[in-house]
N, C-alpha and C positions, 0 to 999 in steps of 0.2 A: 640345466642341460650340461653335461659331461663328456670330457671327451674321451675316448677309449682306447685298447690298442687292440689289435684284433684276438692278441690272445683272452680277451673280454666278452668276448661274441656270447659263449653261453651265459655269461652276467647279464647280458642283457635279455636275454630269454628270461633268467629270477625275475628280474626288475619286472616284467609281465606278471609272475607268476604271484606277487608280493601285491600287485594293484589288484589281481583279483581276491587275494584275503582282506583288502581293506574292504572289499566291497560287501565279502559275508560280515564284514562290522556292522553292517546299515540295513537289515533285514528290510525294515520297513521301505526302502526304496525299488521303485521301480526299474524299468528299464532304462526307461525313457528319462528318466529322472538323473538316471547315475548317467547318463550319456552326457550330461551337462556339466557333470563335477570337472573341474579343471584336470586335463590330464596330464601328466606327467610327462618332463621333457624326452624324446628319443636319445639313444647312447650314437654319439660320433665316433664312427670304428675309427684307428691309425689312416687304414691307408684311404680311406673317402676324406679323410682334411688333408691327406697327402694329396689325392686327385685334384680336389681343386685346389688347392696350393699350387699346384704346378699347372694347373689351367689358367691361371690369372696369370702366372708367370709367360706361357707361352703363350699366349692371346699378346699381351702387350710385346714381346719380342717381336713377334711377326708383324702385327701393326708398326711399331717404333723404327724398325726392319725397311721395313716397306719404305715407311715415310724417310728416313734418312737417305735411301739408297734413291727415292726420286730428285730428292733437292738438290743430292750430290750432280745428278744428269743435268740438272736444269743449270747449275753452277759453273760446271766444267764446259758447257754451251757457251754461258753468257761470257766467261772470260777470255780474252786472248793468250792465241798461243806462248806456252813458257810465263801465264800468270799463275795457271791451274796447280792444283798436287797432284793429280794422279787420279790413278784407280785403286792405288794400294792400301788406302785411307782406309778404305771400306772393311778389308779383311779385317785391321786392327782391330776397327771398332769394333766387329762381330764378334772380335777373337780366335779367327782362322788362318792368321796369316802363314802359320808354320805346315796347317796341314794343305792348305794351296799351295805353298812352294813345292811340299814331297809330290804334291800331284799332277803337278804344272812345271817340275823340274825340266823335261825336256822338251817343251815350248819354248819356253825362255831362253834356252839356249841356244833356239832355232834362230834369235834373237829377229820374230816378225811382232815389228809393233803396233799392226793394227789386231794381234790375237788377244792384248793384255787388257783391254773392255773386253771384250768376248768371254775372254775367260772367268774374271773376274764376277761378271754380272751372274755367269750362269752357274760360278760355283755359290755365291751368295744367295740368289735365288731359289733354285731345286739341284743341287748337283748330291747324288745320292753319297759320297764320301764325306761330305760337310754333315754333323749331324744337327747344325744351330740352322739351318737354309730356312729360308719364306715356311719352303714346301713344308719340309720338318717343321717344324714351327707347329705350322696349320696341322699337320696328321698328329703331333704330339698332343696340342690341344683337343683337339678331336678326339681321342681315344681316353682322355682324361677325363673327358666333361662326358665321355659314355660310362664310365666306371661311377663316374658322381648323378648321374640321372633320377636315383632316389631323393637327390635334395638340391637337383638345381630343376628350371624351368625346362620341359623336354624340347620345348620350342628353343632355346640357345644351342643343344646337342643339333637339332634339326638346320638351325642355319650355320652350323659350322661345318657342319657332313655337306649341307650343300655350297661354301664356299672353297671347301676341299679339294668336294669336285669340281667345280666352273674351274679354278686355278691349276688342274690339271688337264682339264680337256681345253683349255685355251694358253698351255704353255708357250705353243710354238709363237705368239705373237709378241712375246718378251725381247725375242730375237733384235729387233728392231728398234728404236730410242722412243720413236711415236707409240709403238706398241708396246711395247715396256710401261712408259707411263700411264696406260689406261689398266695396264696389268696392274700396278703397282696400285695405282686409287682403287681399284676393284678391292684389290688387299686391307687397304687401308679403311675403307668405306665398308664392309663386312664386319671386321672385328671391332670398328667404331655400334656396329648395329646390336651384334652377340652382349656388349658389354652393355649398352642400353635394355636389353631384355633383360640382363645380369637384376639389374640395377633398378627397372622398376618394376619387377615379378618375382625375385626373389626374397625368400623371410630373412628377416635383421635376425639371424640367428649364427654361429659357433662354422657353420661352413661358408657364410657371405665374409667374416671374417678372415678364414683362411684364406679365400680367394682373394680379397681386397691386400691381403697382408702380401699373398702373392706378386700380385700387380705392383703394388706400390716400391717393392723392392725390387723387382726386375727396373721400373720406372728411374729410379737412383739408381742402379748401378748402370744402366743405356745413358745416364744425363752427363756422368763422371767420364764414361771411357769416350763421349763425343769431346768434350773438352780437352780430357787427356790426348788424342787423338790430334786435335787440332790447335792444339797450345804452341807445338812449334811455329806455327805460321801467324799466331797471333801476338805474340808479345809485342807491347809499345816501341820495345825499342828497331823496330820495323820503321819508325821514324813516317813522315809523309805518304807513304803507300797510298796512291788513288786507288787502289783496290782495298786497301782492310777495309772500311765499310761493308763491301762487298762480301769478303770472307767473314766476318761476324753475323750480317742478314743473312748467310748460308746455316752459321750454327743454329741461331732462333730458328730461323725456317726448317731447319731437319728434326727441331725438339717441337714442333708445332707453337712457336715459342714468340714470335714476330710481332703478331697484333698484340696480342699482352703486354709488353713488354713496351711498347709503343703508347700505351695507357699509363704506364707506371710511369715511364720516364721516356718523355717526349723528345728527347734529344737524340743525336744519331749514334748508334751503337758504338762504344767504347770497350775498351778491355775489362778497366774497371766496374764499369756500370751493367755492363754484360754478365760476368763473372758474378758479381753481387745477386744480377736477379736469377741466376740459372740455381747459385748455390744459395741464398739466404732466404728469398722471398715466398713467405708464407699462404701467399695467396694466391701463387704460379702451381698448380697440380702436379706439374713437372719437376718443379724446383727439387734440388737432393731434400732441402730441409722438410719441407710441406710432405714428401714422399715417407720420410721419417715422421713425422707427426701424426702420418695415417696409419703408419705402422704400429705406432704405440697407442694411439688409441684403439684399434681393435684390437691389441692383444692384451687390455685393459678388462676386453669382453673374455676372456679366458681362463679358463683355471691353470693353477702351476707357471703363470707365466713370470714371476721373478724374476729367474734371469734371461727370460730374454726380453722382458722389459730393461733390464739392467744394461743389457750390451744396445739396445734401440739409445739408449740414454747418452751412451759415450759416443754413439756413432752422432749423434745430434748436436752433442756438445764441441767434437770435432771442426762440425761443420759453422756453427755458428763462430764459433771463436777465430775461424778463418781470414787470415789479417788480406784483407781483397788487394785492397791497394798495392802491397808490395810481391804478393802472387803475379797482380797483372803484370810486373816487371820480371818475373824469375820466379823461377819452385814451385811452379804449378803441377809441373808431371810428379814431382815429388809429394806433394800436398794429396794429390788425387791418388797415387796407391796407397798413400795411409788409409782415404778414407774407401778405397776398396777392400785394404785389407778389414776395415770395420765390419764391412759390409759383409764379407763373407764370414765374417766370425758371428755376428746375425742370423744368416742363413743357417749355419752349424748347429747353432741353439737351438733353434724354432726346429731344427730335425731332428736332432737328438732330444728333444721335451715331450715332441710329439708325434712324429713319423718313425722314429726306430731307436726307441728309451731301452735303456739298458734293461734287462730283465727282474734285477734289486727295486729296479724305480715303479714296476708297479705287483710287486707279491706285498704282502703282509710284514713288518718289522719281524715277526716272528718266525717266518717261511726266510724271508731274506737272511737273515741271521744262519 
């Protein structure tokens, strides 16, 4: 199987035309007979590994989404006043915080501080100016996995079109903290379902890889900016804090990270030990590293993939060579744009190899010349 770019589309019409001259080879066969010969793999156009590339991508945003923006609710509940950070946490992490401010500038000024949850919650959630929101998320997925419907299961298109809509016909009960969080498990508990149909209906073939490569790199880059995000309120040298406990069972809890993490290492969450299992531990699905691992081995399954197996390779080695221990004390926020900058040089690769290759990379040495 091959992947294509769309200016390939009529090759792949030959490619038909080429399986029926094998067939005038074999006079003697019949119908019925030649229906049995192994057939030949289908051509993967550009932009259908583009679609689900970026369905795996926004399936996990909105899930990870979800899950982070609840735990954060449940945290800023359970702590007392002036233990909390805020609501401003959230933007970071999403990566919106610059375009909430243009949009919230003259809220803020108004300087009423029961508007800054409000606000927050609903630009994160569906607010139509954020283009990363729940909502978006959900409709971007959505329209992707309908572009990808020739080779994904139509039953996953069918419950994301109907989580789409349940989360907009039940927006108004977001409003609310209790209703928020049913909204949010509804979120959550959807794209947990979409990726189970993903996963046991779909063929182990060239577009499960996209998707899964999808996934797994959204996965690492949500695990890096939660840390990044909350690294200032984590460092040891916080000294006694009856809350850090607290603020670390927040991080596990927003990576769905808590029970696991509680199997590896029975102790009460630390900086060090924390850090270790989000970025090193290969058997946390979460972990950056494990996230990378899944990345390279599906693009293992792919042709041309050199170098972006190459850039999967350094971002891996990054991560492993991460001296934990003296992070947990300093240079984490530092540690962690390097390896976003990996990250997105990753991303880069895998789009330029194969969602929008230069036009040399796929004529002829001859025609390119």
């Amino acid at each position: 199987m091959s992947i294509g770019n769309p200016l390939d589309a009529d090759g792949a019409g030959g490619a038909g035309g080429a399986g029926g001259a094998d067939g005038a080879d074999h006079p003697g066969l019949t119908d019925d007979e030649d229906n049995h010969e192994p057939k030949e793999g289908t051509m993967l156009l550009a932009r259908m590994a583009e679609s689900v590339y970026w369905a795996g991508r926004y399936l996990e945003r909105a899930e990870s989404t979800a899950r982070i923006v609840q735990v954060h609710t449940d945290t800023h509940v359970d702590l007392p006043v002036g233990e909390d950070v805020g609501w401003e946490p959230l933007l970071t992490i999403v990566g919106v915080h610059s375009e909430f401010s243009t949009r919230y500038s003259e809220a803020r000024e108004g300087g009423d501080p029961e508007a800054a949850e409000a606000d927050v919650i609903e630009f994160v959630l569906h607010h139509p100016d954020n283009p990363t929101s729940i909502l978006a998320s959900l409709a971007k997925a959505r329209a992707n996995l309908r572009t990808a419907r020739p080779v994904v299961p139509s039953e996953a298109w069918e419950v994301c079109n109907n989580l789409w809509l349940t989360s907009v016909d039940q927006l108004a009960e977001a409003a609310t903290r209790q209703g928020r969080v049913l909204w949010l498990r509804r979120v959550v508990a959807g794209c947990q379902r979409i990726t189970g149909i993903l996963l046991g209906a779909m063929s182990r073939d060239e577009a499960m890889s996209f998707l899964w490569i999808g996934q797994n790199l959204e996965r690492a880059d949500l695990t890096t900016r939660v840390l990044d995000v909350r690294s200032d309120n984590l460092h040891m040298q916080r000294g006694d804090d009856p809350y850090d406990v607290v603020h670390w069972m927040a991080v596990l809890r927003s990576l769905a990270a808590y029970q696991p993490f509680r199997r590896a290492m029975p102790a009460r969450p630390q900086g060090g030990s924390t850090l270790r299992f989000l970025l090193q531990d290969d058997r946390f699905p979460r972990a950056v590293s494990a996230c990378l691992s899944e990345v390279r081995s599906h693009l293992k399954e792919l042709p041309r993939a050199e170098e972006a197996i190459e850039a999967c390779a350094d971002a891996s080695l990054l991560v492993a060579s991460a001296p934990v221990p003296r992070l947990a004390l300093g240079g984490l926020t530092e540690f962690l744009d390097d390896v976003q900058i990996v990250l997105g040089e990753l991303h880069r690769t895998i789009d330029h190899t194969y969602f929008h290759p230069s036009l040399a990379r796929w004529l002829p040495e001859s025609a390119a010349s």
